[in-house]
Backbone and ligand atoms as CSV (ligand in chain L), in Angstrom:
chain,resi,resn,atom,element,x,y,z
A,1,UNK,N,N,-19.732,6.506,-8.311
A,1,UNK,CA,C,-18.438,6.471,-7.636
A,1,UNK,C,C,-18.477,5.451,-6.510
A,2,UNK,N,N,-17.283,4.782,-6.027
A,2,UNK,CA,C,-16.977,4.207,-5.215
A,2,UNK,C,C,-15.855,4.217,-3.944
A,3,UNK,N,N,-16.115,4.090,-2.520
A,3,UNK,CA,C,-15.380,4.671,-2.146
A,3,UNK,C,C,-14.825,3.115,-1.373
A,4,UNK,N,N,-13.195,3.109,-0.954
A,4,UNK,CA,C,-12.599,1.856,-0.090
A,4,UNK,C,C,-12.131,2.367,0.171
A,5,UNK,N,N,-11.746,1.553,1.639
A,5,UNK,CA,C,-10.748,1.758,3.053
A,5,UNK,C,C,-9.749,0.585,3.195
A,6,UNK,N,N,-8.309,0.941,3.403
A,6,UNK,CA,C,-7.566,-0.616,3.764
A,6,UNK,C,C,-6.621,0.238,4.851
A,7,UNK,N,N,-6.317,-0.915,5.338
A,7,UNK,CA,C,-5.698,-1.299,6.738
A,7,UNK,C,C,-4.712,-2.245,6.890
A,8,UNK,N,N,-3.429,-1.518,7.385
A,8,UNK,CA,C,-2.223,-3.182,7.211
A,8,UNK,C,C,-1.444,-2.408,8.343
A,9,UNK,N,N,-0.437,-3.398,8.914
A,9,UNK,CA,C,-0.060,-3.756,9.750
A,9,UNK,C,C,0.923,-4.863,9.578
A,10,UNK,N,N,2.551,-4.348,9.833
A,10,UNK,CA,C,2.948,-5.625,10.211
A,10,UNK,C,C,4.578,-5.496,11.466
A,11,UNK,N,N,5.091,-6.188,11.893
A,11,UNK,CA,C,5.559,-6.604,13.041
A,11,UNK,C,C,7.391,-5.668,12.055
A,12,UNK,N,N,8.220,-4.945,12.446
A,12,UNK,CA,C,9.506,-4.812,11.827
A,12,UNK,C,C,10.499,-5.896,11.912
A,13,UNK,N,N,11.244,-5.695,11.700
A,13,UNK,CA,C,12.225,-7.107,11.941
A,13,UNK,C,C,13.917,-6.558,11.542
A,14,UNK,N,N,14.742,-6.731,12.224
A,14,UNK,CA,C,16.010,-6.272,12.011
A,14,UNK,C,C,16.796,-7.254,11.202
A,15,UNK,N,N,17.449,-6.491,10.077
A,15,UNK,CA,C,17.953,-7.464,8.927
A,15,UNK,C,C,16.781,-7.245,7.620
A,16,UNK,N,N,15.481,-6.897,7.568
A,16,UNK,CA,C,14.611,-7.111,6.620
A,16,UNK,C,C,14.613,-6.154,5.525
A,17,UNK,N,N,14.664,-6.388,4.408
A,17,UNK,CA,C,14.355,-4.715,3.663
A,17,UNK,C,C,13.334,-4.121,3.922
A,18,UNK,N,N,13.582,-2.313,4.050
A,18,UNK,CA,C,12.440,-1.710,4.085
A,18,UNK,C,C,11.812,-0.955,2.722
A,19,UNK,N,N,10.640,-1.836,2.240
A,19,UNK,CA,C,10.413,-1.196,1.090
A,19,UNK,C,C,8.959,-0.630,1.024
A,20,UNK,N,N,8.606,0.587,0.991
A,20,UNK,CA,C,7.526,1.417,1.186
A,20,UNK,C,C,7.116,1.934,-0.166
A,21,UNK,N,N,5.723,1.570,-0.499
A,21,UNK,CA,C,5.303,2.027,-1.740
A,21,UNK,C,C,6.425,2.100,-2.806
A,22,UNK,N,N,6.993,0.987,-2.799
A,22,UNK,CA,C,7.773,0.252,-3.890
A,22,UNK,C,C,9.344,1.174,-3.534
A,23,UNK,N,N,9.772,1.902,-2.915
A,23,UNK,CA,C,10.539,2.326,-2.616
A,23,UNK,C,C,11.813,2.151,-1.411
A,24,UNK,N,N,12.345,1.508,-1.824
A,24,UNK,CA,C,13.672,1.307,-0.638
A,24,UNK,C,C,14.580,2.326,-0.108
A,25,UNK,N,N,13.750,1.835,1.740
A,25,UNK,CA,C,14.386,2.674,2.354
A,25,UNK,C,C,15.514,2.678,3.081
A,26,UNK,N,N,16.915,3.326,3.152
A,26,UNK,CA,C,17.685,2.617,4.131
A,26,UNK,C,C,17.665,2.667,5.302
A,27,UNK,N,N,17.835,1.747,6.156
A,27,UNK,CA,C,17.468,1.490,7.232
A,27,UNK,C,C,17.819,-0.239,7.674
A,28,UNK,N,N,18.345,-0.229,8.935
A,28,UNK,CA,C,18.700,-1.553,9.153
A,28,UNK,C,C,18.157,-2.550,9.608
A,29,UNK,N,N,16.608,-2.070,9.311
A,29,UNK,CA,C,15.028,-2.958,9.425
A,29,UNK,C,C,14.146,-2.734,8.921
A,30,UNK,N,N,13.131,-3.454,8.360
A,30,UNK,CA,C,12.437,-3.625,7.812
A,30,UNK,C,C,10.955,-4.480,8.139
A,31,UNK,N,N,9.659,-4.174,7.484
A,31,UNK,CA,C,8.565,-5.118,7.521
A,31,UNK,C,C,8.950,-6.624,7.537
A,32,UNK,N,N,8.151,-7.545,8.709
A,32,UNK,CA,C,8.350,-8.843,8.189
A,32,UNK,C,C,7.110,-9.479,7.693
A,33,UNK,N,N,7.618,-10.484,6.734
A,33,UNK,CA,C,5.862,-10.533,6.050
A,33,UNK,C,C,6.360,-12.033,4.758
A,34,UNK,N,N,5.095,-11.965,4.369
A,34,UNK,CA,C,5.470,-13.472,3.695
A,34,UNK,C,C,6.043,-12.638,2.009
A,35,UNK,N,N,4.988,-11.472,1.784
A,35,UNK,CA,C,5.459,-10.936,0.235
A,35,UNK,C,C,6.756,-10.188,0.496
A,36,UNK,N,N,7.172,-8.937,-0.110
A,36,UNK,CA,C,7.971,-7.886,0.303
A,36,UNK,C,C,7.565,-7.284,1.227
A,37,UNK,N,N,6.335,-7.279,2.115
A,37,UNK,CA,C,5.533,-6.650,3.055
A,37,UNK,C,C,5.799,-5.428,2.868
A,38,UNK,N,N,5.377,-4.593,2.024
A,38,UNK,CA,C,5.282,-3.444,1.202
A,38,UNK,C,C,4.106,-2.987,2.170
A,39,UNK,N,N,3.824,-2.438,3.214
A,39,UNK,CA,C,2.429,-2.300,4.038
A,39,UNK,C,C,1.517,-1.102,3.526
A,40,UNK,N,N,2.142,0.059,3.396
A,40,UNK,CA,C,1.199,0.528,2.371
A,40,UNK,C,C,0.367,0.265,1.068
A,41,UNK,N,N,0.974,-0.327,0.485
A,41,UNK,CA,C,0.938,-0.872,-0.672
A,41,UNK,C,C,-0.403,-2.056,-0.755
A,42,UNK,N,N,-0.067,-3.136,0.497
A,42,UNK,CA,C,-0.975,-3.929,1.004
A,42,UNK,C,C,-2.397,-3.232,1.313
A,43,UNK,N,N,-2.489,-2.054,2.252
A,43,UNK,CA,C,-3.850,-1.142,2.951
A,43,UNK,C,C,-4.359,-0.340,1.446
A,44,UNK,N,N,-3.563,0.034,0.194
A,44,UNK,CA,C,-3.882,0.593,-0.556
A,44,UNK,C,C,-4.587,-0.534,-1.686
A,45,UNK,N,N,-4.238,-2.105,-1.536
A,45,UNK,CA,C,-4.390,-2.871,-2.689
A,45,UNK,C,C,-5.646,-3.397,-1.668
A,46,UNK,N,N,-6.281,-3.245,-0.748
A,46,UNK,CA,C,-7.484,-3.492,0.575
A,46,UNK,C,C,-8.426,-2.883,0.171
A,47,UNK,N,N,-7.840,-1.207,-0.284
A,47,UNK,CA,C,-8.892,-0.465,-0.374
A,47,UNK,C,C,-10.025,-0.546,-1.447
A,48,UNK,N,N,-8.568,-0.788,-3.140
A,48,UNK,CA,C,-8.927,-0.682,-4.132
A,48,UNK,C,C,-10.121,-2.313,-4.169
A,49,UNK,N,N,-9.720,-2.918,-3.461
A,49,UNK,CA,C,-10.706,-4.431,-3.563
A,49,UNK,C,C,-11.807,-4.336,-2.651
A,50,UNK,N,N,-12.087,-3.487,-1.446
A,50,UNK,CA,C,-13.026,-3.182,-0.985
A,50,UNK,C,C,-14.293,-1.739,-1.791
A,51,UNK,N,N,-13.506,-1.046,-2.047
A,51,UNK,CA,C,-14.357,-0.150,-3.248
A,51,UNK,C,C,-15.201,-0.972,-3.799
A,52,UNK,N,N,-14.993,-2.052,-4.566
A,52,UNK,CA,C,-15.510,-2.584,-5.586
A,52,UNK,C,C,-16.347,-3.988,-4.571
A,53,UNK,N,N,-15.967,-4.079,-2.962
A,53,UNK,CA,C,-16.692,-5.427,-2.718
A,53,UNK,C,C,-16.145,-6.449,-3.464
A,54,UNK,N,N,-14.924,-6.651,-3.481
A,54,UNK,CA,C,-14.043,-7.965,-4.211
A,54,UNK,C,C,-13.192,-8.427,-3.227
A,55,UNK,N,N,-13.615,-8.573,-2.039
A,55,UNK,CA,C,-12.803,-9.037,-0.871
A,55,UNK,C,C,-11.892,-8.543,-0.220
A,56,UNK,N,N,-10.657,-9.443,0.033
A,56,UNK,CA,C,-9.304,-8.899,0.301
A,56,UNK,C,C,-7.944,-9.440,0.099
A,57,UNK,N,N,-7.066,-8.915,0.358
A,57,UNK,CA,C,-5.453,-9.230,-0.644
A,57,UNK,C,C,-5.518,-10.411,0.301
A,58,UNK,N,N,-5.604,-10.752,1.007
A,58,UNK,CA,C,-5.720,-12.460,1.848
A,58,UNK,C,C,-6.450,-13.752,1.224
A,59,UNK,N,N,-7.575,-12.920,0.136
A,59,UNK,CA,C,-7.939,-14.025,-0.531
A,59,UNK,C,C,-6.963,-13.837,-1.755
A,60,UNK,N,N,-7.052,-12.690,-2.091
A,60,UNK,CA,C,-6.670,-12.510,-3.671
A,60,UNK,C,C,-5.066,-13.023,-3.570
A,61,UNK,N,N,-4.752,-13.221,-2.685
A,61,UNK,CA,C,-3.136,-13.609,-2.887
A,61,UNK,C,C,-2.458,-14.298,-1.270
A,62,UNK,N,N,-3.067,-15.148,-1.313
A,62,UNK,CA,C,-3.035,-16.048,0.265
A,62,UNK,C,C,-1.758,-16.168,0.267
A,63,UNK,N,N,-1.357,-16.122,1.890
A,63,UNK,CA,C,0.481,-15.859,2.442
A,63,UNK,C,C,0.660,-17.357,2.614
A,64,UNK,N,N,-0.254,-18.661,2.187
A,64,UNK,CA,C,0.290,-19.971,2.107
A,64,UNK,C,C,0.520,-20.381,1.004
A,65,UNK,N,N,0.537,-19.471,-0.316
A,65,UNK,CA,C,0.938,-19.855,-1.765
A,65,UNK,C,C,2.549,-19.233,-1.663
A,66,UNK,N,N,2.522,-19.909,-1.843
A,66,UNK,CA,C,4.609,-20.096,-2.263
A,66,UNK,C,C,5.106,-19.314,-3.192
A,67,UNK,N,N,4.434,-18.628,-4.330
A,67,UNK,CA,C,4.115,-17.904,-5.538
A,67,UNK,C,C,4.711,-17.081,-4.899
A,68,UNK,N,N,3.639,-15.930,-3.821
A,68,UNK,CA,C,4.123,-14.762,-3.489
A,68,UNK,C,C,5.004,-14.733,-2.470
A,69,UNK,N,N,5.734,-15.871,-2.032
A,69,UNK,CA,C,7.107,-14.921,-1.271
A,69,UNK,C,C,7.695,-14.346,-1.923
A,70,UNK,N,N,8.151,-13.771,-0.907
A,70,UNK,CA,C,8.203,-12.236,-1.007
A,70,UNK,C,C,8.281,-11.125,-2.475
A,71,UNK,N,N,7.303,-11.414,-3.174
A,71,UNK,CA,C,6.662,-11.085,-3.927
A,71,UNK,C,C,6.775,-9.568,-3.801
A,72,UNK,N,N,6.802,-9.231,-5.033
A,72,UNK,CA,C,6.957,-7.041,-5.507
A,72,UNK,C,C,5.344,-6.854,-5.396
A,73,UNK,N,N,5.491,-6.592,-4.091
A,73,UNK,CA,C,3.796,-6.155,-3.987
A,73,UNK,C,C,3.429,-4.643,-5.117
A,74,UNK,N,N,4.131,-4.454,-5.502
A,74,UNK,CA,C,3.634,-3.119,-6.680
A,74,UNK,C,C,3.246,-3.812,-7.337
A,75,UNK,N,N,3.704,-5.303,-8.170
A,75,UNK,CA,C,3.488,-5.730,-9.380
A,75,UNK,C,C,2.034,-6.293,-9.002
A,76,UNK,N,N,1.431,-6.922,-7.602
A,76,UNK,CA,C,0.088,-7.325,-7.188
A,76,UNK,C,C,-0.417,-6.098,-7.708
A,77,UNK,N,N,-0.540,-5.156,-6.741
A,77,UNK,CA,C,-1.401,-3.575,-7.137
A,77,UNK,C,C,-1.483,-3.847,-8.495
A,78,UNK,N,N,-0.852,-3.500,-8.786
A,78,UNK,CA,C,-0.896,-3.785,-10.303
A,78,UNK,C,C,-1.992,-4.672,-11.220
A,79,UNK,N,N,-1.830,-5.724,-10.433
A,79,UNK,CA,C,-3.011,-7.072,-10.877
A,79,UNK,C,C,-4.282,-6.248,-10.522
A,80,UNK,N,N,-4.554,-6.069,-9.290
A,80,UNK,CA,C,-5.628,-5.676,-8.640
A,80,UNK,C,C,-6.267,-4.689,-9.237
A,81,UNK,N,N,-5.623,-3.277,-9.442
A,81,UNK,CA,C,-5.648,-2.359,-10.589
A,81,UNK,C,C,-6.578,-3.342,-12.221
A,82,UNK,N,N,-5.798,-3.803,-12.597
A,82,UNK,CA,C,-6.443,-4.202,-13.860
A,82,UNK,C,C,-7.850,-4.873,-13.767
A,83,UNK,N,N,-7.668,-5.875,-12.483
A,83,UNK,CA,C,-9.177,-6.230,-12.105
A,83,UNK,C,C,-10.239,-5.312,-11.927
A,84,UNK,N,N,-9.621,-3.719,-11.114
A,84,UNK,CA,C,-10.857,-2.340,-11.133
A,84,UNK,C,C,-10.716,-2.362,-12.544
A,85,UNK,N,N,-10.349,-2.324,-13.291
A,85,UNK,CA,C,-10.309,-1.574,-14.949
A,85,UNK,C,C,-10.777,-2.750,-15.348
A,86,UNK,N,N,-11.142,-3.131,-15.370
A,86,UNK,CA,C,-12.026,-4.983,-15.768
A,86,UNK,C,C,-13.673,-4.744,-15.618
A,87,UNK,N,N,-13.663,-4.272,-14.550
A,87,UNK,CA,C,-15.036,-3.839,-13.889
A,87,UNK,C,C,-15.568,-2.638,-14.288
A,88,UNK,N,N,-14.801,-1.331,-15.086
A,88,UNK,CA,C,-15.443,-0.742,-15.679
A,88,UNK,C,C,-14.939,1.140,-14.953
A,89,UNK,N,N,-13.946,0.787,-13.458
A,89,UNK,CA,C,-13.392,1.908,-13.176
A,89,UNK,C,C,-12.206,2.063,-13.468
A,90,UNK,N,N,-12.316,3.509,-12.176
A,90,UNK,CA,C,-10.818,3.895,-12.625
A,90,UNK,C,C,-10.449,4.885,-11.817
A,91,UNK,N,N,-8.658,4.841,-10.950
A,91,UNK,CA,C,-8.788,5.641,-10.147
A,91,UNK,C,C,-8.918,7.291,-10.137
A,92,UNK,N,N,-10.038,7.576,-8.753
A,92,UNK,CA,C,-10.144,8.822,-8.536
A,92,UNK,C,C,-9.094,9.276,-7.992
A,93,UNK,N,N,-9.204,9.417,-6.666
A,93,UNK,CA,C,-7.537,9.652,-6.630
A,93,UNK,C,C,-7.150,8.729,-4.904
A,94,UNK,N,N,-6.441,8.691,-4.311
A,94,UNK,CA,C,-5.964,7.628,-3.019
A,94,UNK,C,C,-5.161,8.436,-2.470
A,95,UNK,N,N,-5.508,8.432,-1.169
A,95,UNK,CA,C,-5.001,8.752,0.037
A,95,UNK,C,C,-4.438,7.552,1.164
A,96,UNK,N,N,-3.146,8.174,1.475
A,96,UNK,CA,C,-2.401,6.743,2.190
A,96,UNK,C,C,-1.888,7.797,3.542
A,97,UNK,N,N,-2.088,6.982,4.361
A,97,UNK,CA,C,-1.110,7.217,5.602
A,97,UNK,C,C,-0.304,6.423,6.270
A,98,UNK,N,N,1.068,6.476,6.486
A,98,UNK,CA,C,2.153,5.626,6.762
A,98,UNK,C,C,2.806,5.932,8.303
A,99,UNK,N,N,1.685,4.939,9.355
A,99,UNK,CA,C,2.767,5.299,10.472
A,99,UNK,C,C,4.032,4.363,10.904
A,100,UNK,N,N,4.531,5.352,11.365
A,100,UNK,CA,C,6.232,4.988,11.788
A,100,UNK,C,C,6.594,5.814,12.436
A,101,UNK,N,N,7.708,4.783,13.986
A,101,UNK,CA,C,8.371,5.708,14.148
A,101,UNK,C,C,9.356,6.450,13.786
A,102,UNK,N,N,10.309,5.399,13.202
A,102,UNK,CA,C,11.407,6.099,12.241
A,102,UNK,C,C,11.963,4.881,11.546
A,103,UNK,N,N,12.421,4.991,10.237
A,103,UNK,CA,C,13.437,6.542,9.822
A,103,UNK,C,C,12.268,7.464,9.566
A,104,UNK,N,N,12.302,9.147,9.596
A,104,UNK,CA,C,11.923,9.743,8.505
A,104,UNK,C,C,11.327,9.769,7.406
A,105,UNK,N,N,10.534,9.840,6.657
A,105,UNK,CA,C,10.176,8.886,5.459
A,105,UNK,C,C,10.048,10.616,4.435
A,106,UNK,N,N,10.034,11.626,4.691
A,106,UNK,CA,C,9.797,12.814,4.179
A,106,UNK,C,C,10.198,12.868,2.576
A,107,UNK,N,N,12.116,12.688,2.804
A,107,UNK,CA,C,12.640,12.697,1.743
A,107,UNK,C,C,12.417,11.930,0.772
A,108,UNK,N,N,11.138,10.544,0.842
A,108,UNK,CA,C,10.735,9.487,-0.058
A,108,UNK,C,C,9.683,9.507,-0.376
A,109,UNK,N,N,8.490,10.400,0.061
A,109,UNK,CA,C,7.054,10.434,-0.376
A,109,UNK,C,C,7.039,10.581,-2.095
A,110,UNK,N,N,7.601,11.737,-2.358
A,110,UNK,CA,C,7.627,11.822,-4.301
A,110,UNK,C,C,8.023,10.700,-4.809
A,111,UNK,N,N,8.732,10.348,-4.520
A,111,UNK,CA,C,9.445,8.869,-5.145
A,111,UNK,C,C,8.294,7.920,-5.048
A,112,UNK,N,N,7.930,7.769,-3.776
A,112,UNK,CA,C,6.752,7.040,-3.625
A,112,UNK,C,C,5.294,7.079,-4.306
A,113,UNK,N,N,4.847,8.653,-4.640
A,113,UNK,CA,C,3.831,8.714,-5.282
A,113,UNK,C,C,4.192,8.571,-6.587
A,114,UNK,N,N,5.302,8.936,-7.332
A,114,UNK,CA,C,5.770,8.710,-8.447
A,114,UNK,C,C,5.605,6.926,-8.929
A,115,UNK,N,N,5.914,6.166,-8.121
A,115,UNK,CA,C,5.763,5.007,-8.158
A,115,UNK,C,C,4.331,4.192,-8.549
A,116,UNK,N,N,3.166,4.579,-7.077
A,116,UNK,CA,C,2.202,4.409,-6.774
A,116,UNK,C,C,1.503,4.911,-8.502
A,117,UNK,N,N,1.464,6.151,-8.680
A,117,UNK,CA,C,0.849,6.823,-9.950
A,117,UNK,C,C,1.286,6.193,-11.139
A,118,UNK,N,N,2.470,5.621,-11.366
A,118,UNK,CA,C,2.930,4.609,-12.505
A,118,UNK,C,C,2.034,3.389,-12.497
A,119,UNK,N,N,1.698,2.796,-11.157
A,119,UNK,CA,C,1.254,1.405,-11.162
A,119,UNK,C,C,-0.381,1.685,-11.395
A,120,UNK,N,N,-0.873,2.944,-11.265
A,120,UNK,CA,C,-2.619,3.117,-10.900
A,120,UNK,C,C,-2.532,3.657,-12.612
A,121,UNK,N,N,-1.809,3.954,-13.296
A,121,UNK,CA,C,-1.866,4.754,-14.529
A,121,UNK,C,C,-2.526,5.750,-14.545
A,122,UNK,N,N,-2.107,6.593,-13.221
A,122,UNK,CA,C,-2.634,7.897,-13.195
A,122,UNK,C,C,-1.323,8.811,-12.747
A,123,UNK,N,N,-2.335,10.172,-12.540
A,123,UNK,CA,C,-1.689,11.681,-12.226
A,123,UNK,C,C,-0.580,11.114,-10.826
A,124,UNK,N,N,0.307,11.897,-10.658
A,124,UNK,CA,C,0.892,11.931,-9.144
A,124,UNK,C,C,0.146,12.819,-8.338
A,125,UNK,N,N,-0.877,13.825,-8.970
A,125,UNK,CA,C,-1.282,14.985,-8.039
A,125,UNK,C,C,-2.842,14.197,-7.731
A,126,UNK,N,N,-3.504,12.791,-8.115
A,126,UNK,CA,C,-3.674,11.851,-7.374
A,126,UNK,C,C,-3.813,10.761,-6.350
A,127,UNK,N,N,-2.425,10.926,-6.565
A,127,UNK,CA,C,-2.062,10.084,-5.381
A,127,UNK,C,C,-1.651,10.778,-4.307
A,128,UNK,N,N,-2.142,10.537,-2.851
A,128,UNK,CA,C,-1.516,11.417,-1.813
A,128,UNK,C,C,-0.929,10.127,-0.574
A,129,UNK,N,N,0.319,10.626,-0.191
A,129,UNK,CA,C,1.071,10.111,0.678
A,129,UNK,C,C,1.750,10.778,1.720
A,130,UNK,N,N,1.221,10.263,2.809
A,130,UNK,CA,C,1.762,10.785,4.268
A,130,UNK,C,C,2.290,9.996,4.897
A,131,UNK,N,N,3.079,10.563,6.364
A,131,UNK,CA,C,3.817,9.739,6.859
A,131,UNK,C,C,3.198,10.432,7.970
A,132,UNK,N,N,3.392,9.679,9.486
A,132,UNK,CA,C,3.444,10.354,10.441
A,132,UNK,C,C,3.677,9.447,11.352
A,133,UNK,N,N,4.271,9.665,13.092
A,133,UNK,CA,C,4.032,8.708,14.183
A,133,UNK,C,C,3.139,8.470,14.777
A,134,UNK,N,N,3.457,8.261,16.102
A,134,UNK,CA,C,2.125,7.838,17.112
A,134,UNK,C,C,2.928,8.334,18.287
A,135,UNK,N,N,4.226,9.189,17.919
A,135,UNK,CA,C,4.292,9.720,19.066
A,135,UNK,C,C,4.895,8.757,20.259
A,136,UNK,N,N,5.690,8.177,20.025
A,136,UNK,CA,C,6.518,7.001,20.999
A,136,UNK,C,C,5.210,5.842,21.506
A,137,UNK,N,N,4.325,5.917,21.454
A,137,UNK,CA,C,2.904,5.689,22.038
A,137,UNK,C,C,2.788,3.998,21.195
A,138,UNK,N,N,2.353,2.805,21.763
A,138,UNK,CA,C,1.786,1.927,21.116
A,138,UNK,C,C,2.909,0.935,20.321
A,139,UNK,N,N,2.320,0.386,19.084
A,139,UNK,CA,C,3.474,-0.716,18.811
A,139,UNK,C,C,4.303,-0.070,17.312
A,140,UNK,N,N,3.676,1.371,17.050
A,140,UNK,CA,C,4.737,1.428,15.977
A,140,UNK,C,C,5.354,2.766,17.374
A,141,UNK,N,N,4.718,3.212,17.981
A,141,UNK,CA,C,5.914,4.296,18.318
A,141,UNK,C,C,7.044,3.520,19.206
A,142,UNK,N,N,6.925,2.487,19.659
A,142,UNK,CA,C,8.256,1.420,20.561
A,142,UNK,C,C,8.746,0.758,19.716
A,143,UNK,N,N,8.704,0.803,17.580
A,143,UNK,CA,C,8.955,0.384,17.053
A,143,UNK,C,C,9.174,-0.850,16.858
A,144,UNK,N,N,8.039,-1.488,17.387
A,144,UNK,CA,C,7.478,-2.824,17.335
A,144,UNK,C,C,6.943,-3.103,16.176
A,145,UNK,N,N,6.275,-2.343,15.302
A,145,UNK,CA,C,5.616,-2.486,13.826
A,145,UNK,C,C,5.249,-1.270,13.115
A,146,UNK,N,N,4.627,-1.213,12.113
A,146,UNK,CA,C,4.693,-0.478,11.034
A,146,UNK,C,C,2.991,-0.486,10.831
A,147,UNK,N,N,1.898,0.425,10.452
A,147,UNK,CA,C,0.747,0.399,10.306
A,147,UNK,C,C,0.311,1.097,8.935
A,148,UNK,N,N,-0.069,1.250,8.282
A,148,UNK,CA,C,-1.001,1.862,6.873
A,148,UNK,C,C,-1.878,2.148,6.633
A,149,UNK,N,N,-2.772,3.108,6.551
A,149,UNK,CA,C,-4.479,3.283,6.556
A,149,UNK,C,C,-4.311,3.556,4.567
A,150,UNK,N,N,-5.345,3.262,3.934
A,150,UNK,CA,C,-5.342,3.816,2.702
A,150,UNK,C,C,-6.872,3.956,2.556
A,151,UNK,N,N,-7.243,4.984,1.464
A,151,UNK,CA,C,-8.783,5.851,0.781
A,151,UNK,C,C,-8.609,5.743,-0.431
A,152,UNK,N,N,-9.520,4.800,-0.997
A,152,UNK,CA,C,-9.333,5.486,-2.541
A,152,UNK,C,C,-10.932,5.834,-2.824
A,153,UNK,N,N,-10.935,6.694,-3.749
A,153,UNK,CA,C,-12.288,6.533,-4.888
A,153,UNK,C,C,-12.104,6.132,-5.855
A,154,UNK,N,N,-13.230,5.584,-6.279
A,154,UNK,CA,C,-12.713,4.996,-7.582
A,154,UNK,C,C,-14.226,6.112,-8.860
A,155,UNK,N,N,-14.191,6.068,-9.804
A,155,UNK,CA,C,-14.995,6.575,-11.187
A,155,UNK,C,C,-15.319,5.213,-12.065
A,156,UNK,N,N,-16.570,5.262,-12.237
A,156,UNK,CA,C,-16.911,4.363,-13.485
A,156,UNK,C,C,-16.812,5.164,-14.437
A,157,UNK,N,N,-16.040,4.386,-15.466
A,157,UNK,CA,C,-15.874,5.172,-16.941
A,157,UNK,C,C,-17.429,4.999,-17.374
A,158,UNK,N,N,-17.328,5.844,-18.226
A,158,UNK,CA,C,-18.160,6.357,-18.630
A,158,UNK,C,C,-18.699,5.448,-20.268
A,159,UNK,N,N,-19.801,4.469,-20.214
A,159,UNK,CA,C,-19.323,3.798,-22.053
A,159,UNK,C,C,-19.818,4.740,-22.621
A,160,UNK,N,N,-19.317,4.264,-24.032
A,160,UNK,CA,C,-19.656,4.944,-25.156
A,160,UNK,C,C,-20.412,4.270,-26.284
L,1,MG,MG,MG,0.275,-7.081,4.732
């Protein structure tokens, strides 16, 4: 087994879409970023490339290629995903945490793991997604930015 950690971070911006683990939220701001700045999505596609010691989404998809503006960061995961399944795993299951101060994000977690579990080609009872603040405190609680921690394990299949 293998275990990764990712980490993202980015600045909000008024006018931007907010799209969280492939899910649009309404709200009259959003991540700013060169892809869709999907920030979970980003700390979760960190993790899955650190598990394995394959770098990070900065190499695997540099914000000076023109390609990925603003790019459906699910459809990256996605890439990244096939690269673990290339190598011989496969996900155990991922843990995400999404701070913010607001909106709310409660009513969108299922949607969100529903999403996430489509793109990993796994279970939803897999994938785990939280939300929480910081408590007015720092640069997401003055709603200055948006932060993401993600865990995955990963399983080597097993040959036959
Ligand atoms: Mg990012």
């Amino acid at each position: 087994m293998r275990i990764g950690y990712g980490y993202d971070a980015h600045r909000l911006k008024a006018g931007r879409e907010c799209i969280l683990c492939g899910v649009g939220i309404p709200c009259d701001f959003g991540p700013d970023g060169h892809s869709d700045a999907d920030v979970p999505v980003h700390a979760l596609m960190d993790a899955l490339l650190g598990a394995l010691a394959l770098g990070d989404i900065g190499k695997w998809f540099p914000d000076s290629d023109e390609k990925f503006r603003m790019a459906d960061s699910v459809e990256l995961l996605k890439l990244v995903y096939s690269a673990v399944m290339e190598r011989g795993y496969i996900l155990g299951n991922a843990d995400i945490t999404i701070v913010l101060q607001s909106p709310r994000l409660s009513g969108y977690i299922k949607q969100m793991r529903a999403v996430l579990a489509d793109a990993l080609e796994s279970e939803i009872g897999r994938i785990s997604i939280k939300a929480t603040t910081e408590e007015r405190m720092g640069f997401t609680g003055d709603g200055t930015g948006i932060a993401a921690t993600a865990v995955v394990l990963l399983k080597e299949q097993m040959q036959n």
